[in-house]
C-alpha positions as CSV (number, residue, x, y, z in Angstrom):
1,X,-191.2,52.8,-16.4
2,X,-191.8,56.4,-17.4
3,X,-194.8,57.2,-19.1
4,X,-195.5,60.3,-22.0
5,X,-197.7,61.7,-23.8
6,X,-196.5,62.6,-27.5
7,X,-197.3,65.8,-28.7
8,X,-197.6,66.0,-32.2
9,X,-197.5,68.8,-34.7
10,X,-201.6,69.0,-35.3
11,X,-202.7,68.0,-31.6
12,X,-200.8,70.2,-28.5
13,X,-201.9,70.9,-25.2
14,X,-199.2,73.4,-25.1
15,X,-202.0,76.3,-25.9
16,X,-204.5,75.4,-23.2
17,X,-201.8,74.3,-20.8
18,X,-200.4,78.6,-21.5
19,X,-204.1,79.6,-21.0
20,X,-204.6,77.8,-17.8
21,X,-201.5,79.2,-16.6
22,X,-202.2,83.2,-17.5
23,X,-205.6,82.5,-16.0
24,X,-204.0,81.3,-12.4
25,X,-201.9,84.6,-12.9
26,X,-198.8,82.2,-12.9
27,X,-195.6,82.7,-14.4
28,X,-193.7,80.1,-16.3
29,X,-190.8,80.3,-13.6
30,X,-193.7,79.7,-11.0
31,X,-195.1,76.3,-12.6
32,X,-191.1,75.5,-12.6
33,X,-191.1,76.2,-9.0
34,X,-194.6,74.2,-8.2
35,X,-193.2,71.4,-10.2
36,X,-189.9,71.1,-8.7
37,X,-191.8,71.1,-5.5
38,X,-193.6,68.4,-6.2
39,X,-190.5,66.3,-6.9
40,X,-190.4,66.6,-10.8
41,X,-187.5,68.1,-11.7
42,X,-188.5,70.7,-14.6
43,X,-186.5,73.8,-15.7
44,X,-187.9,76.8,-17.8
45,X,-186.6,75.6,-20.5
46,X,-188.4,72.1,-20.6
47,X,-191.7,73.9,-19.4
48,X,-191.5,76.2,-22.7
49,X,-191.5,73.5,-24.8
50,X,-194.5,71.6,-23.0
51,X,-196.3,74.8,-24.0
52,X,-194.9,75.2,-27.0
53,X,-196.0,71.6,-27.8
54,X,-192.4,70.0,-28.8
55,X,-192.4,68.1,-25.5
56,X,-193.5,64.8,-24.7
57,X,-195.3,65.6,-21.1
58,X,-194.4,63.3,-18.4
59,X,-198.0,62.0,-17.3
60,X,-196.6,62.3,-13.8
61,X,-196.6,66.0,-15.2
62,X,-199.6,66.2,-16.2
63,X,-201.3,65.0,-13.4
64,X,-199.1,67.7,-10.9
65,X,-200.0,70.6,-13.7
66,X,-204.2,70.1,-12.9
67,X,-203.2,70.5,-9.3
68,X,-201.3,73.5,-10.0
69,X,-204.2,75.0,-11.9
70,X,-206.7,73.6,-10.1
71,X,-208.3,71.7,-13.1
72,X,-209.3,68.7,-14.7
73,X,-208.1,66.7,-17.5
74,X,-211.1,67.8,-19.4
75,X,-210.1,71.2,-19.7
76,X,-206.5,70.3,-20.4
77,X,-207.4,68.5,-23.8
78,X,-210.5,71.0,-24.4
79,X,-211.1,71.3,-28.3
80,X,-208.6,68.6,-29.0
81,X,-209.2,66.5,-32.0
82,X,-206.8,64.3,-33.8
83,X,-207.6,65.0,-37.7
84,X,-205.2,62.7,-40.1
């Protein structure tokens, strides 16, 4: 069974999942690439959305993205809150 994680309109990783990426000096086509690689098949398109926080991240996903930056899951959800 496939597992997500739902972003939601108040709590996205999408901007510290963008940060991590211009900080590795990575492209969005270049997480694609490291992704596909890895056996998850990702386009640009999807990728976009995971950033812009309208995609449910695979966990999968997740866990092959703090590879790719070299990071934890810490950082990923740094200054997260869920406020309802």
């Amino acid at each position: 069974m496939e597992q997500r994680l739902r972003q939601i309109n108040d709590v996205s990783i999408g901007n510290n999942l963008r940060n991590l990426r211009n900080a590795a000096n990575l492209t969005q086509e270049q997480v694609v690439a490291q992704l596909q690689l890895r056996n998850l098949p990702t386009t640009r398109s999807i990728y976009s959305q995971i950033e812009a926080g309208t995609y449910n991240i695979k966990v999968s996903e997740l866990i092959a993205l703090t590879e790719i930056f070299h990071t934890d899951f810490n950082t990923i959800f740094n200054g997260l809150s869920y406020n309802k």
